[in-house]
VOKOLZA-928739 format. One line per field, with one value per residue: x, y, z of N, C-alpha, C in turn; chain. Coordinates in steps of 0.001 Angstrom, whole numbers, plus 500000, padded with zeros to 6 digits. Example, Ala and Ser with C-alpha at 12.3 -4.5 7.8 and 13.67 -1.06 7.14 Angstrom:
// VOKOLZA-928739
n_x <- [513190  512850] .
n_y <- [494310  497750] .
n_z <- [507800  507080] .
ca_x <- [512300  513670] .
ca_y <- [495500  498940] .
ca_z <- [507800  507140] .
c_x <- [513200  512900] .
c_y <- [496700  500030] .
c_z <- [507800  507870] .
chain <- [A  A] .
END
This chain:
// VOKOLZA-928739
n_x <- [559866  563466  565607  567966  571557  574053  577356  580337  583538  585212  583975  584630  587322  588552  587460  588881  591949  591343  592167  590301  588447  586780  583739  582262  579212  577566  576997  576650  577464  580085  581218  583922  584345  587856  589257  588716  590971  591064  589616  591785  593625  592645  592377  595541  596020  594744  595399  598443  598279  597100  598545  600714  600271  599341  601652  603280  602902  602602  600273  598768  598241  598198  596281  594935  593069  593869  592593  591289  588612  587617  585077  583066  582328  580488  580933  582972  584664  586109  587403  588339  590280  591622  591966  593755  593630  596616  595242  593990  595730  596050  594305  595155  596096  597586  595979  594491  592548  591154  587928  586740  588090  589550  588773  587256  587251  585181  585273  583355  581732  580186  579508  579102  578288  575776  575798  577872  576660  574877  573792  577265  577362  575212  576196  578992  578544  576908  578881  580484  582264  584259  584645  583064  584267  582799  583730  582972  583504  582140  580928  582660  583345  583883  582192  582385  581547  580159  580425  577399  576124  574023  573952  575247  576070  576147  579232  581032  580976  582697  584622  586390  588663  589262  591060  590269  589670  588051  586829  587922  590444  590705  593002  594251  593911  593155  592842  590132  590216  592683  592080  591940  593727  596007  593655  592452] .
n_y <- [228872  228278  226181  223979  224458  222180  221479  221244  218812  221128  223636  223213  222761  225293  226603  229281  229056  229343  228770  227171  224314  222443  220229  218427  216929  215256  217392  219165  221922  221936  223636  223084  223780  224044  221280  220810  220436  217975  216404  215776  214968  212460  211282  211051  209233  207431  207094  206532  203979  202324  202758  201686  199045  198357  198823  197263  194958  195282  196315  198413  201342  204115  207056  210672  213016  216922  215649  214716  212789  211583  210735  211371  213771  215362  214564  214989  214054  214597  212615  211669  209783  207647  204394  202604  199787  197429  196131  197999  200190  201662  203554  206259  209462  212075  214327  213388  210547  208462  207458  204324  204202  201671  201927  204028  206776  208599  210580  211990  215360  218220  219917  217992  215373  214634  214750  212998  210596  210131  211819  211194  208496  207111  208154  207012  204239  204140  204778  202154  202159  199683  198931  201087  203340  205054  207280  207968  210553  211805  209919  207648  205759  203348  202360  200124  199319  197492  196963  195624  194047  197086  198590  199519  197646  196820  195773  196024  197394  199225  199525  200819  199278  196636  194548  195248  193704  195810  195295  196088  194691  192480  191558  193548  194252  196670  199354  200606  203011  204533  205533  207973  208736  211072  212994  212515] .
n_z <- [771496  771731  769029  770965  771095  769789  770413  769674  769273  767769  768751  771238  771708  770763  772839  775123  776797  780032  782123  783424  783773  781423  780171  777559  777191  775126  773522  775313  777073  779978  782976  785185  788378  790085  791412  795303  797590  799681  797290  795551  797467  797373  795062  794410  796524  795161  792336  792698  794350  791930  789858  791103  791083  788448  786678  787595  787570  784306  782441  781228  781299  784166  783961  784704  785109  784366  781468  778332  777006  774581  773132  770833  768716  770059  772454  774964  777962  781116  783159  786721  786987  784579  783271  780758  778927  777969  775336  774372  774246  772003  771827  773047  772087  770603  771454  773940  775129  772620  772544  773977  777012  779009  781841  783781  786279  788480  790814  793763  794090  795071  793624  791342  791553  790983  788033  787360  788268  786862  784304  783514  783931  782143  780033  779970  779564  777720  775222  775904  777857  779569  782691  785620  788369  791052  793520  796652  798560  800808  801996  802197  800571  797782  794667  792257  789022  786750  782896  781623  778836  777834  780029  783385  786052  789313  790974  792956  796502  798199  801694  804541  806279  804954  802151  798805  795796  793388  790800  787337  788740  790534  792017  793314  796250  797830  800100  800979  803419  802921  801222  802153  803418  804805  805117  807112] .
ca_x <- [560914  564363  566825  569216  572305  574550  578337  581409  584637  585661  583653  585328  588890  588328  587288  589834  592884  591422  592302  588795  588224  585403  583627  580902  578613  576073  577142  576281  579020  579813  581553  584303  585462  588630  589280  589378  592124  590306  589618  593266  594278  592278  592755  596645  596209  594188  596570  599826  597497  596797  599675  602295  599457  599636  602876  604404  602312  602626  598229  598708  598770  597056  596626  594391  592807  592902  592974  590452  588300  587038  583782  582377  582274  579923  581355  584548  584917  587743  587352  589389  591389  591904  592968  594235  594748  597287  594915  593193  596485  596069  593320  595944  596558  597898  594802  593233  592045  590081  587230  586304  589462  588776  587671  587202  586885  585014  585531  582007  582129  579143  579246  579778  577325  574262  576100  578914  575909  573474  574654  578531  576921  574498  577181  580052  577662  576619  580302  581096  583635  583895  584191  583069  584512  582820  584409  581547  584199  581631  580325  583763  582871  583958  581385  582604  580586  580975  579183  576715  574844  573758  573645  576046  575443  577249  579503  581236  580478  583619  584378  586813  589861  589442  591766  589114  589799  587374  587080  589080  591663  590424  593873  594619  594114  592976  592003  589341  590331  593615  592256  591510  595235  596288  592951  592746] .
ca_y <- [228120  228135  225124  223543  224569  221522  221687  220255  219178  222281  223968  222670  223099  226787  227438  229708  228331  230399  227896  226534  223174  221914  219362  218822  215937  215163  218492  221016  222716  222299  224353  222400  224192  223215  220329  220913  219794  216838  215477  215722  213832  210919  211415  210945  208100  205981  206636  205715  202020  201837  203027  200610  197553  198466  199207  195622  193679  195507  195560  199167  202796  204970  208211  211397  214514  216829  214686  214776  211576  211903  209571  211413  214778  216040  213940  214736  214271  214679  212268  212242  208948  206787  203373  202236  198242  197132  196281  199826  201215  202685  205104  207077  210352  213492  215350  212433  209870  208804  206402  203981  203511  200275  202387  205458  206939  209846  211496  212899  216557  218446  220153  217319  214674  214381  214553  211563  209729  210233  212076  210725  206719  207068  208244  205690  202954  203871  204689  201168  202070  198441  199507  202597  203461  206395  207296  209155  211634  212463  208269  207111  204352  203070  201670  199531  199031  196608  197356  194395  194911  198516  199345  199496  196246  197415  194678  196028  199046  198760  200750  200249  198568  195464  194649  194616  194200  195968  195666  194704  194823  191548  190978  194344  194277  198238  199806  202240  203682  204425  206661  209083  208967  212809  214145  212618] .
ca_z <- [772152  770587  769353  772184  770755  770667  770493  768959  769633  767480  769731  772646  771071  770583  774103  775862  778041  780993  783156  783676  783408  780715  779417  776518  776845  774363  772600  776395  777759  781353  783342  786455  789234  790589  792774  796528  798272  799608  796179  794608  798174  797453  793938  794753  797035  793974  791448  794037  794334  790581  789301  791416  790586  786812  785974  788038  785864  782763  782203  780454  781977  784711  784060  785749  784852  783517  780313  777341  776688  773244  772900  769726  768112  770734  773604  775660  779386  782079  784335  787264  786413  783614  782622  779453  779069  776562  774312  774205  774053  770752  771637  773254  771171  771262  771994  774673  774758  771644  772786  775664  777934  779895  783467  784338  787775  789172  792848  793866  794496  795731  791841  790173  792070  789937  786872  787776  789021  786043  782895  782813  783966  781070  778622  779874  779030  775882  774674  775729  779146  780535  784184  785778  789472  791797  795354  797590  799858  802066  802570  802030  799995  796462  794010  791018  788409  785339  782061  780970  777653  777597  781429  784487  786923  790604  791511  794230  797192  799319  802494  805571  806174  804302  800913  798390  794508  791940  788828  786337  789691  791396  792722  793728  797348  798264  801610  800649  804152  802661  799956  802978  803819  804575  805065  808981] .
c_x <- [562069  565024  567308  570626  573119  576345  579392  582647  585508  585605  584606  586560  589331  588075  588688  591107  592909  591492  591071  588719  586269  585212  582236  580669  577160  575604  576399  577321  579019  581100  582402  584837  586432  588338  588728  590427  591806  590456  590991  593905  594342  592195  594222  596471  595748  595088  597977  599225  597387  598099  600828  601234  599958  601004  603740  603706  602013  601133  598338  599209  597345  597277  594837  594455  593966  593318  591323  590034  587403  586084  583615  582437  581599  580013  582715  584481  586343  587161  588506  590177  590767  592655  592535  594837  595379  596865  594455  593999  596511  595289  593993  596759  597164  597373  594114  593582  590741  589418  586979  587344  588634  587982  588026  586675  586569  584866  584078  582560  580551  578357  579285  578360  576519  574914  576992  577807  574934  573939  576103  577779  576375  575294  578141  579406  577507  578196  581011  582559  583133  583635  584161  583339  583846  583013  583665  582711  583483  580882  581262  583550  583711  582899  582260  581574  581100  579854  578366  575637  575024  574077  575188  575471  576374  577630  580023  580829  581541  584252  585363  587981  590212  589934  590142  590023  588841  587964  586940  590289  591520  591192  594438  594696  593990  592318  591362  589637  591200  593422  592148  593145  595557  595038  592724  593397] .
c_y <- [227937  226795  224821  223946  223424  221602  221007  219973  220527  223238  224135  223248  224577  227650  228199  229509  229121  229872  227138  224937  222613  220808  219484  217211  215913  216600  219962  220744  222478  222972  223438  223350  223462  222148  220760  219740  218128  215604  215084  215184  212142  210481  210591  209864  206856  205586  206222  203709  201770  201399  201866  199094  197363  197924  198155  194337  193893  195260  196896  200637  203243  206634  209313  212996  215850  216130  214595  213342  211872  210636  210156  212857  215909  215646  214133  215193  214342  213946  212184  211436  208172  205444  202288  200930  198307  197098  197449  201029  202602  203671  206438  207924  211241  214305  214880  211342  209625  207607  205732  203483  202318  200382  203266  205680  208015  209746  212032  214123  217551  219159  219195  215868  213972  214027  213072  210306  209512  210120  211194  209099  206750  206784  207238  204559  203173  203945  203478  200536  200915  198643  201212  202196  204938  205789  208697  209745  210871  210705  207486  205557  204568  202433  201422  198754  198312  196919  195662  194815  196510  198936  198388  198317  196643  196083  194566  197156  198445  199959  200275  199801  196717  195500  193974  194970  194576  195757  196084  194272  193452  191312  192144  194722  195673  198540  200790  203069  204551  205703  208296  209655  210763  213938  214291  213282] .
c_z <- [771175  770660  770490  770650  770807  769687  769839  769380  769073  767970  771110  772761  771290  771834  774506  776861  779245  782275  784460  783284  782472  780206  778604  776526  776546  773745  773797  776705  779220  782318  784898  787261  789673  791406  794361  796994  798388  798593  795728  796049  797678  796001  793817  795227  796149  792869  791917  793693  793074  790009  789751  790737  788836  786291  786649  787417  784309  782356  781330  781111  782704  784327  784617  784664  785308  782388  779611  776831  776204  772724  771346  769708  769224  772352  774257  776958  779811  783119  785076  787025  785846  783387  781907  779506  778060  775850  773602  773949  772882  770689  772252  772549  771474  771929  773284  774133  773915  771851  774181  776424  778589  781362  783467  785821  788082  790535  792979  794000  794942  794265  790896  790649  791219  788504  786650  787882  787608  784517  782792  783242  782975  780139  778460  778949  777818  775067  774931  777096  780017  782180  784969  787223  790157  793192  795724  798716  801066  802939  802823  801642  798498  795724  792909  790302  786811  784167  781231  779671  777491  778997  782501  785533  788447  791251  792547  794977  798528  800255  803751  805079  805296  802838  800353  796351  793387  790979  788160  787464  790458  792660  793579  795375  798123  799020  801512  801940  804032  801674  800648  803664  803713  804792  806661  809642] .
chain <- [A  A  A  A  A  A  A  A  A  A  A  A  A  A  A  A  A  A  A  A  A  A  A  A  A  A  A  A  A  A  A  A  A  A  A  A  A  A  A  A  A  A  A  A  A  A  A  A  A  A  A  A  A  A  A  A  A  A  A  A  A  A  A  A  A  A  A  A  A  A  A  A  A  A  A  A  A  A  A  A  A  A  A  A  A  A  A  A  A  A  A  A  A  A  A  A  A  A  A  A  A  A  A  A  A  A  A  A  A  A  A  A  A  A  A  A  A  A  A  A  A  A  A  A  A  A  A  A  A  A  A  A  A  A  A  A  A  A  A  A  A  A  A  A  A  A  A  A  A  A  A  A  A  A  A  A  A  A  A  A  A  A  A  A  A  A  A  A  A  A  A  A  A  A  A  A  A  A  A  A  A  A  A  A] .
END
């Protein structure tokens, strides 16, 4: 039985600009296909809601894949959006982000599923990402999740026309129906 090979950001760096999307967590390689349409709707409709929330109360920046979030030497994801409170500002580099932005948000995808759900929840947590957000397409739901200790605690699962604020957003007021905008 041979080694696991495991990977580096040098590694990573070095890959090809073949217009593939990758990420390396816990030093394996993984391989993203594009979006579908779909996703980069409701993608669009979260950062529109973040983005005007953010940026009229000055709390920090949203920003959205692809984009490099540099946990550790053998750690760098793309999730699909990002955000950076003021205080955290400084992990914002040239290359990425270097460390635990304050939330991250993955989109399910039918490739991406298991891993969003398993591997990247595992890793958030241990790297310290205060809130994690996934949006199920195909359930049309949001889950927000807050990190307590070591592990993810699910504080909200919001769905429908009702203003609901996750968190860190309490006040935010968002129609998960809303994130479907354009696909009806």
């Amino acid at each position: 039985m041979s080694a696991k090979t495991v990977l580096t950001y040098a590694d990573y760096a070095a890959l090809p600009d073949d217009g593939k999307r990758y990420e390396l967590l816990d030093g394996e390689l993984f391989v993203m296909p594009s979006p579908s349409g779909w996703h980069q709707v409701i993608l669009a409709n979260l950062v529109r809601a973040l983005d005007l929330h953010v940026r009229s109360r000055h709390l920090g920046m949203i920003l959205f894949a692809p984009l490099d979030v540099i946990f550790a030497d053998t750690s760098v994801a793309q999730p699909d959006l990002v955000y950076i409170d003021n205080e955290r500002m400084p992990l914002l580099a040239r290359r990425g982000v270097e460390g635990a932005p304050t939330l991250l948000v993955e989109i399910l995808s039918p490739s991406t599923t298991r891993r969003d759900r398993e591997v990247k929840f595992s890793l958030y947590a241990r790297y310290g990402v205060p809130f994690y957000w996934i949006v199920d397409p195909e359930a049309r739901v949001l889950e927000a999740y807050r990190l307590e200790g070591a592990a993810y605690v699910r504080t909200m699962r919001a769905t429908g026309s009702e203003p609901c604020g996750p968190p860190p957003f309490e006040d935010l007021g968002l129609i998960v129906d809303e994130l479907w905008r354009g696909i009806d």
